[in-house]
PDBQT receptor file of N, H, CA, C and O in Angstrom, charges set to zero:
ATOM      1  N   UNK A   1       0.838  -1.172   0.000  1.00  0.00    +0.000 N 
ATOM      2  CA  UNK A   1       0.000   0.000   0.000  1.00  0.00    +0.000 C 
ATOM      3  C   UNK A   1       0.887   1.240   0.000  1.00  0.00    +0.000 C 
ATOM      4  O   UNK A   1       1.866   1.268   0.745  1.00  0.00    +0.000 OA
ATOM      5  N   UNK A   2       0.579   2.325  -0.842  1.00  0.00    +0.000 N 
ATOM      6  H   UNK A   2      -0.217   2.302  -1.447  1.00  0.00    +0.000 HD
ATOM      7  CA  UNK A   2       1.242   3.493  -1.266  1.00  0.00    +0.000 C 
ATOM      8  C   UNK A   2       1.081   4.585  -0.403  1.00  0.00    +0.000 C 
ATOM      9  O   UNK A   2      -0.120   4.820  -0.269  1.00  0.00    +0.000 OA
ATOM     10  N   UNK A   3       1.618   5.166   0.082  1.00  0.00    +0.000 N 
ATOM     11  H   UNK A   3       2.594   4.976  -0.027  1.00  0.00    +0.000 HD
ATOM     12  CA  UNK A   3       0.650   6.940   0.920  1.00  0.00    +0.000 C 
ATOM     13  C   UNK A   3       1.762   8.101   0.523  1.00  0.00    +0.000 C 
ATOM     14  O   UNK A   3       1.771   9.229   1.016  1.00  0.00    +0.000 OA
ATOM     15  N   UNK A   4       2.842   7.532  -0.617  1.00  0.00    +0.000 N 
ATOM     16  H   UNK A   4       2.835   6.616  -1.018  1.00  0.00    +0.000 HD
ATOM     17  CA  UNK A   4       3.551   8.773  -0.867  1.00  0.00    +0.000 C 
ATOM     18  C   UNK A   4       3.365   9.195  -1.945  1.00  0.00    +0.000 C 
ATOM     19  O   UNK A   4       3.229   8.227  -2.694  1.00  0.00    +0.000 OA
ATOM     20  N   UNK A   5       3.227  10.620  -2.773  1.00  0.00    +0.000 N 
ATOM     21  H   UNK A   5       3.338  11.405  -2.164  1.00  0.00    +0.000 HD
ATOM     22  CA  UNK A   5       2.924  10.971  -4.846  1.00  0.00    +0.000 C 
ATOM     23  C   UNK A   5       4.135  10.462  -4.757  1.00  0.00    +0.000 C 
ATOM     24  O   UNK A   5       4.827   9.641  -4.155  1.00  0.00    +0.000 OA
ATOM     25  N   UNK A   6       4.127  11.714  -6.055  1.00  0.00    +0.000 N 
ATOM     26  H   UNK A   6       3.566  12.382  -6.544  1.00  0.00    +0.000 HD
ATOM     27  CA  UNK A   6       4.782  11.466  -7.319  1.00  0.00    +0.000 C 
ATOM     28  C   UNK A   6       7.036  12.134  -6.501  1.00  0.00    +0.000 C 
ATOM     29  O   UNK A   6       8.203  11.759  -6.392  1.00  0.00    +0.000 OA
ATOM     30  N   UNK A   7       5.916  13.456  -6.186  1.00  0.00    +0.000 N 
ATOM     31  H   UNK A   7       4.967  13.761  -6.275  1.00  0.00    +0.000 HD
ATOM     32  CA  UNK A   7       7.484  14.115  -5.805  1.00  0.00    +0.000 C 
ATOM     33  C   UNK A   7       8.242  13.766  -4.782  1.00  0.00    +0.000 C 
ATOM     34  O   UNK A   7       9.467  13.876  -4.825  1.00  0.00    +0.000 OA
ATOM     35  N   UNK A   8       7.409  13.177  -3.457  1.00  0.00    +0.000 N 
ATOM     36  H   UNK A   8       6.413  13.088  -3.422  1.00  0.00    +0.000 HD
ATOM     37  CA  UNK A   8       7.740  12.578  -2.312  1.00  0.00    +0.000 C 
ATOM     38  C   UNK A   8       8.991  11.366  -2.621  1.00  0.00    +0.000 C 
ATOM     39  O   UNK A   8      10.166  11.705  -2.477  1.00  0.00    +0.000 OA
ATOM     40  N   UNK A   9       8.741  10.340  -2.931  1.00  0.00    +0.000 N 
ATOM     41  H   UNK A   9       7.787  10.065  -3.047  1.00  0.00    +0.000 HD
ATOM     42  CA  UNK A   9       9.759   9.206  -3.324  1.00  0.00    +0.000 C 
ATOM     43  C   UNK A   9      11.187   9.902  -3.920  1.00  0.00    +0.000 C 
ATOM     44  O   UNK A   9      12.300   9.455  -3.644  1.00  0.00    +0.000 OA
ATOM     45  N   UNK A  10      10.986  10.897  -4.657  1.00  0.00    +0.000 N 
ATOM     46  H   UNK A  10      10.081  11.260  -4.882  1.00  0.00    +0.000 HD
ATOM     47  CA  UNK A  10      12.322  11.158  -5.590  1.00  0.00    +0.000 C 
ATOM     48  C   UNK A  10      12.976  12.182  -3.921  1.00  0.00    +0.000 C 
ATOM     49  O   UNK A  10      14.015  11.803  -3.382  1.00  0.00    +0.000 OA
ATOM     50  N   UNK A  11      12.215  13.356  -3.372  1.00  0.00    +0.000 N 
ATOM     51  H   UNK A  11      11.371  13.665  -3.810  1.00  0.00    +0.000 HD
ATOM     52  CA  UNK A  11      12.997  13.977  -3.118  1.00  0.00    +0.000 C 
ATOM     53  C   UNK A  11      13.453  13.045  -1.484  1.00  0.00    +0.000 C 
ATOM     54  O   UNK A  11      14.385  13.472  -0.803  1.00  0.00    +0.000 OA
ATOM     55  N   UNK A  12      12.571  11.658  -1.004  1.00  0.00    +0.000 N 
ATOM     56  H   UNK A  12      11.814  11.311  -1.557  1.00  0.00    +0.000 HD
ATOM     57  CA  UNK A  12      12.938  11.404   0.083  1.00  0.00    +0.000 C 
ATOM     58  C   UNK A  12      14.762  10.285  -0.541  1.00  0.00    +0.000 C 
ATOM     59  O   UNK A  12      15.738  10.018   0.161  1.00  0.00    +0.000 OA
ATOM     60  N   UNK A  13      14.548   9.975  -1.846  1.00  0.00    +0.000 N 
ATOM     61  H   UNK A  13      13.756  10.192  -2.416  1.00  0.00    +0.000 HD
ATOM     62  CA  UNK A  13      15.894   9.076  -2.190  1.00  0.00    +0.000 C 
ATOM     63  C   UNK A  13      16.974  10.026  -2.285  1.00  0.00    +0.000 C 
ATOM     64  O   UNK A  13      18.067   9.546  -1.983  1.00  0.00    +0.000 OA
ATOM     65  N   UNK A  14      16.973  11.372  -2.659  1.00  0.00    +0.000 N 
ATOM     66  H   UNK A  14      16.085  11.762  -2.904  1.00  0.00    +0.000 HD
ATOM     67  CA  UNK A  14      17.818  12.132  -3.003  1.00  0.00    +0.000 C 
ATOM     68  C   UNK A  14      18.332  12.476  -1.375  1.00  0.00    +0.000 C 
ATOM     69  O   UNK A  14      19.533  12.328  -1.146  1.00  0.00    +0.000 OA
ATOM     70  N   UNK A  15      17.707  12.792  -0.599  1.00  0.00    +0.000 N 
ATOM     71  H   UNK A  15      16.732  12.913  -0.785  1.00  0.00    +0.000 HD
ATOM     72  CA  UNK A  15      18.345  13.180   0.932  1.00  0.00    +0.000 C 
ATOM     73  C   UNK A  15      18.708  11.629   1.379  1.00  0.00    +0.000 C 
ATOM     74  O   UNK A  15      19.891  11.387   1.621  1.00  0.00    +0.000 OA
ATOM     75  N   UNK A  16      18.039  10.905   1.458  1.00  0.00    +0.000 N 
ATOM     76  H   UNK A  16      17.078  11.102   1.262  1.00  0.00    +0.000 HD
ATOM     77  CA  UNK A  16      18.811   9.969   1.478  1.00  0.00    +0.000 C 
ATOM     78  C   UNK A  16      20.443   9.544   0.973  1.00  0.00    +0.000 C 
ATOM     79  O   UNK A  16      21.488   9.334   1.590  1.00  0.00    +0.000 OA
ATOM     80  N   UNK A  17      20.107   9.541  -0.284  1.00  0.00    +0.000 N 
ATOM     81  H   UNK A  17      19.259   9.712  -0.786  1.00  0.00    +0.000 HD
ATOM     82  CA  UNK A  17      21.764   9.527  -1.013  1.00  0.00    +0.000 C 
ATOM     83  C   UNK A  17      22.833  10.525  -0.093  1.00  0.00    +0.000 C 
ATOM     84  O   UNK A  17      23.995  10.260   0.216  1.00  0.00    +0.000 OA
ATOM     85  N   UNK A  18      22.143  11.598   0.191  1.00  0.00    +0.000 N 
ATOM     86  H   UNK A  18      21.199  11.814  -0.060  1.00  0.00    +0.000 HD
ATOM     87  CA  UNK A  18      23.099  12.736   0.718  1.00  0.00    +0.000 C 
ATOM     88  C   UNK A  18      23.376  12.815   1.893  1.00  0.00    +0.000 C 
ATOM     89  O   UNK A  18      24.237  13.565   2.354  1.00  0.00    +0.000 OA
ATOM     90  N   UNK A  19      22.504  11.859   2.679  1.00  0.00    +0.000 N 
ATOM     91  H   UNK A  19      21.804  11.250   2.305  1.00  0.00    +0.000 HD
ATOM     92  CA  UNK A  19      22.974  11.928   4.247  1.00  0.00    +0.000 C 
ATOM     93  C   UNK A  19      23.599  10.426   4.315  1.00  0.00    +0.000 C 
ATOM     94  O   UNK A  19      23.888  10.018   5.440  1.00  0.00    +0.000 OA
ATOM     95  N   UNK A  20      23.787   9.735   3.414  1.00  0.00    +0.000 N 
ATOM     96  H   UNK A  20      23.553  10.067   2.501  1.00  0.00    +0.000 HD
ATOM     97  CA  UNK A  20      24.864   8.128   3.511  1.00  0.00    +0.000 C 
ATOM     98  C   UNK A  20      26.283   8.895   2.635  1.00  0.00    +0.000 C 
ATOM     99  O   UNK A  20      27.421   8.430   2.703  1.00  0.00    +0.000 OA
ATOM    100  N   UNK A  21      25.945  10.022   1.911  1.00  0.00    +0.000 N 
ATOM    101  H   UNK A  21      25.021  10.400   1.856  1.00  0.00    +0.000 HD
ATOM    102  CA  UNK A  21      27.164  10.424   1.480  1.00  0.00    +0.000 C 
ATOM    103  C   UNK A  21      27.837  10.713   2.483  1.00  0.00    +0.000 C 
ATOM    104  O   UNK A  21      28.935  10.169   2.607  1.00  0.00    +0.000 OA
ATOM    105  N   UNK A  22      27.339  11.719   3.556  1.00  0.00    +0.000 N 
ATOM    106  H   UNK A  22      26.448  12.161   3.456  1.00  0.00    +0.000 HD
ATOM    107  CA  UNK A  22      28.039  11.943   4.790  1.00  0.00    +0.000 C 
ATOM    108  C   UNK A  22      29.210  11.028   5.811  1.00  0.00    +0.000 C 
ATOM    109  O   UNK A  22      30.027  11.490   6.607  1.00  0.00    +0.000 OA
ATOM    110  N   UNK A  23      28.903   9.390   5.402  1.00  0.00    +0.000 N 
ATOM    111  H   UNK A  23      28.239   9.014   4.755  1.00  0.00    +0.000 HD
ATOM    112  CA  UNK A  23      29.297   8.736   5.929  1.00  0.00    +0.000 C 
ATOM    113  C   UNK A  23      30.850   8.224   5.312  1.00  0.00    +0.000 C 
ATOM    114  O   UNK A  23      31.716   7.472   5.759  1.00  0.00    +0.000 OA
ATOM    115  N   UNK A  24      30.714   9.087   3.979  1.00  0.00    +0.000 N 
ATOM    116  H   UNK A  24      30.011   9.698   3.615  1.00  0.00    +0.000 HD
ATOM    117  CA  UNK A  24      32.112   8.338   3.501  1.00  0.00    +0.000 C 
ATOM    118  C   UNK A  24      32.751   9.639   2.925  1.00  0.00    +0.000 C 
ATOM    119  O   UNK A  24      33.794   9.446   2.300  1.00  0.00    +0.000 OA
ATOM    120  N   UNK A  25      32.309  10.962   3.023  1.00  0.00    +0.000 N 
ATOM    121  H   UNK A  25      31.462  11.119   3.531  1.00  0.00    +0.000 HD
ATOM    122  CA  UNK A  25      32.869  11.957   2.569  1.00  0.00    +0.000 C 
ATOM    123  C   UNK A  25      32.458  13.039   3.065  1.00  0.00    +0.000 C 
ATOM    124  O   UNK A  25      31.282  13.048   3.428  1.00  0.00    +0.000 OA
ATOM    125  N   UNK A  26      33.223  14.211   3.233  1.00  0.00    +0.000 N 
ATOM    126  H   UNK A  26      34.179  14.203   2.939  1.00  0.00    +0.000 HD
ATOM    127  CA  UNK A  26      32.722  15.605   4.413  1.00  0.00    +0.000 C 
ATOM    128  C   UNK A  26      32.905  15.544   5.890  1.00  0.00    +0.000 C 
ATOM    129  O   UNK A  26      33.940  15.997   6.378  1.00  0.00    +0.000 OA
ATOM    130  N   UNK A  27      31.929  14.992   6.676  1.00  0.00    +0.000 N 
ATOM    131  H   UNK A  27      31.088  14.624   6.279  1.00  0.00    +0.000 HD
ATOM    132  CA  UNK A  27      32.236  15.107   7.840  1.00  0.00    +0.000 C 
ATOM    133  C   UNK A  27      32.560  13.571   8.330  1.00  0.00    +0.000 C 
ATOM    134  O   UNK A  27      33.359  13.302   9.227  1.00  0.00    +0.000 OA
ATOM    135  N   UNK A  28      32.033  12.909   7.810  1.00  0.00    +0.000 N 
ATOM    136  H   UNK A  28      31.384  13.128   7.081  1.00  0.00    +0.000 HD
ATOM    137  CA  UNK A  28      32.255  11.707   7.931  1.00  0.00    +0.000 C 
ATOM    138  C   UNK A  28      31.950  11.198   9.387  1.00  0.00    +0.000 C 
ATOM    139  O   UNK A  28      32.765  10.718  10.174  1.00  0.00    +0.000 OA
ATOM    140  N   UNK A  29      30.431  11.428   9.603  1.00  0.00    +0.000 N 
ATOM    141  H   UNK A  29      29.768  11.818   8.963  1.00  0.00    +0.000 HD
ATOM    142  CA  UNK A  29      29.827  11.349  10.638  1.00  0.00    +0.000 C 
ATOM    143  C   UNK A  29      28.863   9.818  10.827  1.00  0.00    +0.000 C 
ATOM    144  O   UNK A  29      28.652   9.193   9.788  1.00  0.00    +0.000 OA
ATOM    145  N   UNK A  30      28.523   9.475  11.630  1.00  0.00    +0.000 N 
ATOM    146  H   UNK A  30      28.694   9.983  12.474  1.00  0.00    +0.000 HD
ATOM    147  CA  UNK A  30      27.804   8.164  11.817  1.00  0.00    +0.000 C 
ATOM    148  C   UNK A  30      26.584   8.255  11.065  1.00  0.00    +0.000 C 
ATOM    149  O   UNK A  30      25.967   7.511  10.303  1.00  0.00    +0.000 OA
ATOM    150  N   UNK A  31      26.405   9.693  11.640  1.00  0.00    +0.000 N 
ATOM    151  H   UNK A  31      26.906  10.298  12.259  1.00  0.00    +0.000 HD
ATOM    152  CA  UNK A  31      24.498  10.027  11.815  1.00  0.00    +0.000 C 
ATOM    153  C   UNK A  31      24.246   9.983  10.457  1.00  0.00    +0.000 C 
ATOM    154  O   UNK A  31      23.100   9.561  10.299  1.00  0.00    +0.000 OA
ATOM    155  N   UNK A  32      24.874  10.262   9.235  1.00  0.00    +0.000 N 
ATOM    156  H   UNK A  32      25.805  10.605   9.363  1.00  0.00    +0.000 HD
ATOM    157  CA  UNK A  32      24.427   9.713   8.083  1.00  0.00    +0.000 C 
ATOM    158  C   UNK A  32      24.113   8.770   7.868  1.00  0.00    +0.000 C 
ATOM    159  O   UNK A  32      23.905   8.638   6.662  1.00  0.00    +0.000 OA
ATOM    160  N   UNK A  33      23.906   7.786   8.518  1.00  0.00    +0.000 N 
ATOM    161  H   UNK A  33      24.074   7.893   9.498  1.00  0.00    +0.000 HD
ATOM    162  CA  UNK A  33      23.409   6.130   7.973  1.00  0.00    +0.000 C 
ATOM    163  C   UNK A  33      21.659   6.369   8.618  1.00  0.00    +0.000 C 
ATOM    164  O   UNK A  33      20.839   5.451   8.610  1.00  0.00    +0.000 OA
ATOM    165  N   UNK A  34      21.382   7.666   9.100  1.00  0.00    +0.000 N 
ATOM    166  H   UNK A  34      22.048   8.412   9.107  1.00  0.00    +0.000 HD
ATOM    167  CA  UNK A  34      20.225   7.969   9.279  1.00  0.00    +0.000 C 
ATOM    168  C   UNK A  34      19.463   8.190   7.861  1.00  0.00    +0.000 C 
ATOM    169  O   UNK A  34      18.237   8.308   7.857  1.00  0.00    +0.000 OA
ATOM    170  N   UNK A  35      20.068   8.232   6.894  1.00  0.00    +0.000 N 
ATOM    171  H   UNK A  35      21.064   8.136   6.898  1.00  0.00    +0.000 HD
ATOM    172  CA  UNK A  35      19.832   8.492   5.462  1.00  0.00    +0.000 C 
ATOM    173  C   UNK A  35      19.171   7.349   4.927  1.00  0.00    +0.000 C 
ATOM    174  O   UNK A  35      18.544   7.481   3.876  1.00  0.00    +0.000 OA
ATOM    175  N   UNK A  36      19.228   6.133   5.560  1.00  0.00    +0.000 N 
ATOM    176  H   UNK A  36      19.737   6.026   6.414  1.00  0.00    +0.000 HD
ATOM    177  CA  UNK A  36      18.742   4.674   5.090  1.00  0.00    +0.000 C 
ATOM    178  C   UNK A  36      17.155   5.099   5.326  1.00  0.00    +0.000 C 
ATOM    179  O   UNK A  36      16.457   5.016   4.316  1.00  0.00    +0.000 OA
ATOM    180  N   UNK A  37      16.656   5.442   6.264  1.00  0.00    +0.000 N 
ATOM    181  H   UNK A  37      17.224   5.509   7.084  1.00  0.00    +0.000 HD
ATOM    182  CA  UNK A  37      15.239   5.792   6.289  1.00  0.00    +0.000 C 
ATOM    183  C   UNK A  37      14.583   6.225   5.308  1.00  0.00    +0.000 C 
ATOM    184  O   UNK A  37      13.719   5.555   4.742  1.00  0.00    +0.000 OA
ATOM    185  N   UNK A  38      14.977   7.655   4.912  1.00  0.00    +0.000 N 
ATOM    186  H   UNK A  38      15.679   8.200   5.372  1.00  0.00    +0.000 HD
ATOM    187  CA  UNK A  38      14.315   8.226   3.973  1.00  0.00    +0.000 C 
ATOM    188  C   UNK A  38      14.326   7.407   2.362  1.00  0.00    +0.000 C 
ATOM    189  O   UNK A  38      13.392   7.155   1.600  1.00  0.00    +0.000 OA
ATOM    190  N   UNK A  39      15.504   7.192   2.275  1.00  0.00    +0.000 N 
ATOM    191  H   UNK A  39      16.262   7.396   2.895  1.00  0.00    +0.000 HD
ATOM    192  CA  UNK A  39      16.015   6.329   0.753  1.00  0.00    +0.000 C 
ATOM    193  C   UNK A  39      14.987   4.938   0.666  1.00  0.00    +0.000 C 
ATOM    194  O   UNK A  39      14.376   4.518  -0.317  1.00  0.00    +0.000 OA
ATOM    195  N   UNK A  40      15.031   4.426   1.972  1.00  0.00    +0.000 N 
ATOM    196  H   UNK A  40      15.528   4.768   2.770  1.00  0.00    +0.000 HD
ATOM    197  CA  UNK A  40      13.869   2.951   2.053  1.00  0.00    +0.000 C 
ATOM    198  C   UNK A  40      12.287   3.326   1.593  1.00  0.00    +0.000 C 
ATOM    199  O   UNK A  40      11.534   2.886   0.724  1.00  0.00    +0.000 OA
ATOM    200  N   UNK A  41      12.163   4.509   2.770  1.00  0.00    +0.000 N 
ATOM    201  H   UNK A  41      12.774   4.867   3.476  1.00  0.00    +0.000 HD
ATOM    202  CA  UNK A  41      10.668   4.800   2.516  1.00  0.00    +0.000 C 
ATOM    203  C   UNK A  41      10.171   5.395   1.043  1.00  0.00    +0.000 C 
ATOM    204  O   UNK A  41       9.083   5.349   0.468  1.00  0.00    +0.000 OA
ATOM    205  N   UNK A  42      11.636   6.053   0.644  1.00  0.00    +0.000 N 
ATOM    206  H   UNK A  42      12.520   6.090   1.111  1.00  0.00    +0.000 HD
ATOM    207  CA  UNK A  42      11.224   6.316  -0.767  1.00  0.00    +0.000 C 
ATOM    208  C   UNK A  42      11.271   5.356  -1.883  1.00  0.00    +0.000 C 
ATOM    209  O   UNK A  42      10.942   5.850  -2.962  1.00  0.00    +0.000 OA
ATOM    210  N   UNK A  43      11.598   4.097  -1.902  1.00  0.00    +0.000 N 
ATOM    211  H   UNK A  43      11.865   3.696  -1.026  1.00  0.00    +0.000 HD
ATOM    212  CA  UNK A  43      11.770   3.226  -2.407  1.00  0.00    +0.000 C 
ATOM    213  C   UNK A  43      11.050   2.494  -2.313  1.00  0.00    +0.000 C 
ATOM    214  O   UNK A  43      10.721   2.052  -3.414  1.00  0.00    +0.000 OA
ATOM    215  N   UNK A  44      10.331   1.863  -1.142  1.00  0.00    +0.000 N 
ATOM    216  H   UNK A  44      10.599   2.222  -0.247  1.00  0.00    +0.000 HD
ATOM    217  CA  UNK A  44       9.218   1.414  -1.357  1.00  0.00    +0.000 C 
ATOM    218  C   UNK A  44       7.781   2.337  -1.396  1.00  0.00    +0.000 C 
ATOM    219  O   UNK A  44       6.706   1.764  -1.574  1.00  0.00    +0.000 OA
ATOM    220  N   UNK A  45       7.848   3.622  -1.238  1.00  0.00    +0.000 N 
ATOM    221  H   UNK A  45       8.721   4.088  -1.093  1.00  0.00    +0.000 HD
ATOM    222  CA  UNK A  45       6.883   4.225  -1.150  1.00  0.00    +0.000 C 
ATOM    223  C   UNK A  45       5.721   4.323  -0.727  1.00  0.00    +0.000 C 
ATOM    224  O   UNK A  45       4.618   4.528  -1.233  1.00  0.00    +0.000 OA
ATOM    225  N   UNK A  46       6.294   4.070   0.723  1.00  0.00    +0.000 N 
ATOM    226  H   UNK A  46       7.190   3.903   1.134  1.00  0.00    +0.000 HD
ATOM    227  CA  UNK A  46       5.397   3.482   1.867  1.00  0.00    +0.000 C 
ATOM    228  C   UNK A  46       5.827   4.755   3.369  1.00  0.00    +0.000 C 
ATOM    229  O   UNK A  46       7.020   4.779   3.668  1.00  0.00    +0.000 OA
ATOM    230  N   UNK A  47       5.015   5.556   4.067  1.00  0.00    +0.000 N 
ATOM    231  H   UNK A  47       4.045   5.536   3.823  1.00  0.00    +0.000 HD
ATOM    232  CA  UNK A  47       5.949   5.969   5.021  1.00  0.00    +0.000 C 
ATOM    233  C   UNK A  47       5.109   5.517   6.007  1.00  0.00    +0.000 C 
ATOM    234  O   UNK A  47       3.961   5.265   5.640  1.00  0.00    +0.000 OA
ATOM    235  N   UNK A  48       5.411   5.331   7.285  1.00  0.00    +0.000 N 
ATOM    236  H   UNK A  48       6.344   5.536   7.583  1.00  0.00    +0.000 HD
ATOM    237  CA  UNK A  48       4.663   4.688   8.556  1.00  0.00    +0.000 C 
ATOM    238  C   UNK A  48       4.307   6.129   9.212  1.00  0.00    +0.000 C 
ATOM    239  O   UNK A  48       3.351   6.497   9.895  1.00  0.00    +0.000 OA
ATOM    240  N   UNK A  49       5.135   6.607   8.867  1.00  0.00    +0.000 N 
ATOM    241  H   UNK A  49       5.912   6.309   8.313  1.00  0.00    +0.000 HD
ATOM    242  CA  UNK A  49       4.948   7.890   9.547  1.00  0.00    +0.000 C 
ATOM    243  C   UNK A  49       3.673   8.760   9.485  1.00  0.00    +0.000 C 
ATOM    244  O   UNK A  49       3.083   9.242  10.451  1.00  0.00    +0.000 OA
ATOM    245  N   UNK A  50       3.252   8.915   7.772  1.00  0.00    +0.000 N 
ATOM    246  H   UNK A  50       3.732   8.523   6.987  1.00  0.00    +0.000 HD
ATOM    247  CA  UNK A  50       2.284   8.843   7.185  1.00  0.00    +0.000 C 
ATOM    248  C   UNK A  50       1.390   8.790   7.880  1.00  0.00    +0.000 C 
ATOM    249  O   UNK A  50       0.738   9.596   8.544  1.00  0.00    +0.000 OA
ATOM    250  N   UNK A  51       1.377   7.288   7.610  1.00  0.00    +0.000 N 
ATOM    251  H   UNK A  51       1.906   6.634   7.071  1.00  0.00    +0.000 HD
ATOM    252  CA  UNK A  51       0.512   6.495   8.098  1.00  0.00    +0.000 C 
ATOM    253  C   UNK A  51      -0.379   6.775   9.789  1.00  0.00    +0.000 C 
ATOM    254  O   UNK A  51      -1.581   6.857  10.040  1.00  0.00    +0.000 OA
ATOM    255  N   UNK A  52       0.663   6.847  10.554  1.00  0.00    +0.000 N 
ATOM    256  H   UNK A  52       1.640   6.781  10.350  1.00  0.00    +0.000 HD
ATOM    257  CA  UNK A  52       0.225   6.946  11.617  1.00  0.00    +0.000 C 
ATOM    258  C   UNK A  52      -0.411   8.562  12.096  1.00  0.00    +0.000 C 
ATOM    259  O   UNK A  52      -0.955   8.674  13.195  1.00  0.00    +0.000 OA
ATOM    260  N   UNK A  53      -0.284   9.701  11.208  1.00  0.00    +0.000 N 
ATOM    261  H   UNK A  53       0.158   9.610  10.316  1.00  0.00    +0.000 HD
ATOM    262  CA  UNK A  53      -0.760  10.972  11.233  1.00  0.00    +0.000 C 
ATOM    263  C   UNK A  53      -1.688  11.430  10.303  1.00  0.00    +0.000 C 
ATOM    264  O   UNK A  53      -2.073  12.590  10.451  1.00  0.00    +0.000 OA
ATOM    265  N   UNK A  54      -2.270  10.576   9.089  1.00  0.00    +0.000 N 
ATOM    266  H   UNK A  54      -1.956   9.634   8.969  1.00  0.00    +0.000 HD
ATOM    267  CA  UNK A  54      -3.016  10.018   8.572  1.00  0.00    +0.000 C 
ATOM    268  C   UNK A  54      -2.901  10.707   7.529  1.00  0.00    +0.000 C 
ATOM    269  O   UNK A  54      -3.919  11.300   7.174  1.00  0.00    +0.000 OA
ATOM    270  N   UNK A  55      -1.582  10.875   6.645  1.00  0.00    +0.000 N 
ATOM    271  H   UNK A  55      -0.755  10.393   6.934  1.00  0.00    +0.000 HD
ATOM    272  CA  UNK A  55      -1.546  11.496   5.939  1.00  0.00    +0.000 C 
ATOM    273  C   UNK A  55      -1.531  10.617   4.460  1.00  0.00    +0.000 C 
ATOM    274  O   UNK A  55      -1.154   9.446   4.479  1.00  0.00    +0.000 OA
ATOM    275  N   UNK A  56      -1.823  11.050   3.609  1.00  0.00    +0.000 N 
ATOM    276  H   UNK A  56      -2.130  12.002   3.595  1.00  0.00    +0.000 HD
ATOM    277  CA  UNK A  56      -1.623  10.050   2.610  1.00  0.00    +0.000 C 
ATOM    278  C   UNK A  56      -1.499  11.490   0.960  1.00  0.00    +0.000 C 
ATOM    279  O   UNK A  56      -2.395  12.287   0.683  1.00  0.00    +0.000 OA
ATOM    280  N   UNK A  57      -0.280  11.368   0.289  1.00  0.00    +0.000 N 
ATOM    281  H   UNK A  57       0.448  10.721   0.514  1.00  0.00    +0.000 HD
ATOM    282  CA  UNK A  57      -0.072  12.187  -0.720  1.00  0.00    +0.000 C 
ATOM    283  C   UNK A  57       0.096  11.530  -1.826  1.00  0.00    +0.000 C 
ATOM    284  O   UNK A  57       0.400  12.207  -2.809  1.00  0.00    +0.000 OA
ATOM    285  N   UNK A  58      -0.057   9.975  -2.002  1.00  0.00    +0.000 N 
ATOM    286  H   UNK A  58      -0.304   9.426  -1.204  1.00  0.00    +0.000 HD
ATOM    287  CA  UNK A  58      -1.054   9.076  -3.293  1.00  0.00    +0.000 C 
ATOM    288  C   UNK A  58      -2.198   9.776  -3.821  1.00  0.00    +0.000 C 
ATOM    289  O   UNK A  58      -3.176  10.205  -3.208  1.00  0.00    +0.000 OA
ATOM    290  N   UNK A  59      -1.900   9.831  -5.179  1.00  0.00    +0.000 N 
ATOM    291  H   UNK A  59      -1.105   9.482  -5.676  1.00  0.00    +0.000 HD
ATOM    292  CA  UNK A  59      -3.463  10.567  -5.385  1.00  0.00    +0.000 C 
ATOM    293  C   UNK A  59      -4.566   9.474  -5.901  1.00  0.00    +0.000 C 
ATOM    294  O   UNK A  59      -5.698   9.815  -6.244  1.00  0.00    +0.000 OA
ATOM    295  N   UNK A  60      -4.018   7.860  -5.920  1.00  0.00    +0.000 N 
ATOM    296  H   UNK A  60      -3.098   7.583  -5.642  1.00  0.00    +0.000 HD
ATOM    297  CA  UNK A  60      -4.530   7.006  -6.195  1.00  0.00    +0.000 C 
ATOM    298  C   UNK A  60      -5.276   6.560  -5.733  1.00  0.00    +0.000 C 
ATOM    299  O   UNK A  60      -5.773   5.538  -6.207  1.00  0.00    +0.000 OA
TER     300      UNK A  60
């Protein structure tokens, strides 16, 4: 089941990419592997988070 559009998925993979970049270049901090969240949820295009505040930006 879907609850994210069209723009949601692209811009949650793109911060994603950019906060696991963190982990191997710049500051080279842990907290970038916090980046797996957003990149997952945008990938499957599913957020719980969503979900649980009852948001849904599927226009399907």
């Amino acid at each position: 089941m879907r609850n994210e559009g069209k723009i949601d998925p692209v811009l949650r993979v793109g911060l994603g990419v950019a906060l696991i970049a963190l982990v191997f270049v710049g500051p080279q901090t842990p907290w970038g592997w916090l980046g797996l969240v957003p990149l997952l949820t945008g990938l499957v295009g599913f957020c719980p988070l969503y979900r649980l505040v009852g948001v849904n930006s599927c226009k399907l």
